[in-house]
C-alpha positions in Angstrom: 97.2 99.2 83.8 99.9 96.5 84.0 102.4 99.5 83.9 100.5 101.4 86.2 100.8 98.3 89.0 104.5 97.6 88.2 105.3 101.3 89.3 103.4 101.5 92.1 104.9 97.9 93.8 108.5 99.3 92.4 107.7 102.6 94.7 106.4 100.3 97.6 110.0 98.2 97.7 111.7 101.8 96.9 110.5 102.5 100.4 110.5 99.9 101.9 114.1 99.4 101.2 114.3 102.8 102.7 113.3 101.6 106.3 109.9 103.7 106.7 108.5 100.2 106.3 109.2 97.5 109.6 109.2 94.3 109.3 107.0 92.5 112.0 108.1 89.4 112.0 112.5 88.9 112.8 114.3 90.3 109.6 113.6 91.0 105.7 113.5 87.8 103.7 112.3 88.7 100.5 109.1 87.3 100.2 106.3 89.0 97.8 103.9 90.7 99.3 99.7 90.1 98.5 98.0 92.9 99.9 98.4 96.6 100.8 96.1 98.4 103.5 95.8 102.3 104.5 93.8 102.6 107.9 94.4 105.9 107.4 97.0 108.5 105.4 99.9 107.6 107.4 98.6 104.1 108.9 99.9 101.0 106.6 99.7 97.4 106.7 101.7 94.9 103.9 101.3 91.0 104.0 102.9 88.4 101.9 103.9 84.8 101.8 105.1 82.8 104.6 103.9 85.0 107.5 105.7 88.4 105.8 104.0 91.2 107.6 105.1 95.1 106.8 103.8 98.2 108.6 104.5 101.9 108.7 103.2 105.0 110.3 104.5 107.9 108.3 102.5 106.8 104.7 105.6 104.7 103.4 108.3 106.7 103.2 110.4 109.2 101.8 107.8 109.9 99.0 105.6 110.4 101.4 102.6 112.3 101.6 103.3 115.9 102.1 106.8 115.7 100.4 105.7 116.5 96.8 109.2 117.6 95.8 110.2 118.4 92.4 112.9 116.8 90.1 114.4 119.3 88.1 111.5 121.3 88.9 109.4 119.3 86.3 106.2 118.6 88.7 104.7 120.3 91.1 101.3 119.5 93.3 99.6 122.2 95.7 98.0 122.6 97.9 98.6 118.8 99.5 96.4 117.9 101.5 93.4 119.6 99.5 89.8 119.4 99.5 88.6 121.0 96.0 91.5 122.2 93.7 94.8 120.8 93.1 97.2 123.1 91.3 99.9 121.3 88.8 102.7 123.0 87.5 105.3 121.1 84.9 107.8 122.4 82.5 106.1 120.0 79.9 102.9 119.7 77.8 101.0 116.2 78.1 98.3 114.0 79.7 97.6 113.7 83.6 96.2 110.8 85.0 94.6 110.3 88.8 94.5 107.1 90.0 93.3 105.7 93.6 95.3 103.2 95.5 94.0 100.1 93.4 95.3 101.5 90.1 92.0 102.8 89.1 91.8 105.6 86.8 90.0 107.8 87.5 90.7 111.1 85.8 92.8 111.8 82.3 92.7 115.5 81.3 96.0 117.3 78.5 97.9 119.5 80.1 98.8 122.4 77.9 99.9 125.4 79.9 102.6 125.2 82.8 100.0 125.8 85.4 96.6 123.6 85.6 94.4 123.8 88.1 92.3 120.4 88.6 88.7 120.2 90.4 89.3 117.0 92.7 86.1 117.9 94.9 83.9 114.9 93.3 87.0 112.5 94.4 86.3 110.7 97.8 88.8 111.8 100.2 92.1 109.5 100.6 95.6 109.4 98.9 95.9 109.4 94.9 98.6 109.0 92.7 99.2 111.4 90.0 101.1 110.9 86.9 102.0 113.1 84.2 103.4 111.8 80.8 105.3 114.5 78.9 106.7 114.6 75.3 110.3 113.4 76.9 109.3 112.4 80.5 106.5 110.8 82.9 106.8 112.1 86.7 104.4 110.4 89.7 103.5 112.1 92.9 101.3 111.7 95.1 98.4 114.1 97.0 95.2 113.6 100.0 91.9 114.1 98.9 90.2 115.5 102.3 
């Protein structure tokens, strides 16, 4: 779980380093951040210590929410945004995990062919993060739940 949180805040500064995040207050000054809000899939909020105040409007950034795209062609999600089925495709075997924004599990299934299809439809609607832990590799991506 520790593992699980260090990735997602090293993905938050990945983009907010990337200027998809604005600072609200004069200029970046490295503070660390306490709390991350979604109004909605593209609408974010970040606060942290003395007066730090973060937003975006396009889900965070270059990761972002329809921009699945594969490295080395190793993961693939579809369709993004979906409401039932989620399609993964990776050149490896191993386990996928779902998680929801607060690092809760919420689904571990083995992956053992190069396509699995994955019923989400019990999943409240909002954005997930998938991960997929491979004999050599572990990829993250993330999808909406609608």
């Amino acid at each position: 779980m520790k593992n699980l949180y260090s990735l997602f805040i090293a993905l938050f500064f990945v983009n907010a380093a990337l200027a998809q995040w604005h600072w609200q207050n004069s200029l970046p000054q490295g503070n660390s951040l306490s709390s991350i809000f979604f109004a909605d899939a593209n609408t974010g909020y970040a606060v942290g210590y003395n007066g730090t105040i973060l937003t975006t409007e396009d889900g965070g950034g270059p990761v972002g929410i329809n921009e699945n795209k594969p490295v080395s062609n190793s993961l693939k999600l579809y369709p993004d945004p979906t409401c039932k089925d989620l399609t993964v495709e990776t050149a490896e075997k191993g386990f996928l995990f779902i998680f929801n924004l607060n690092g809760v599990l919420l689904l571990r299934q083995e992956i053992t062919k190069p396509t699995t299809t994955i019923d989400v439809s019990n999943l409240p609607n909002g954005l997930y993060v998938v991960k997929v832990v491979g004999e050599k590799e572990a990829f993250v991506c993330k999808f909406i739940k609608q």
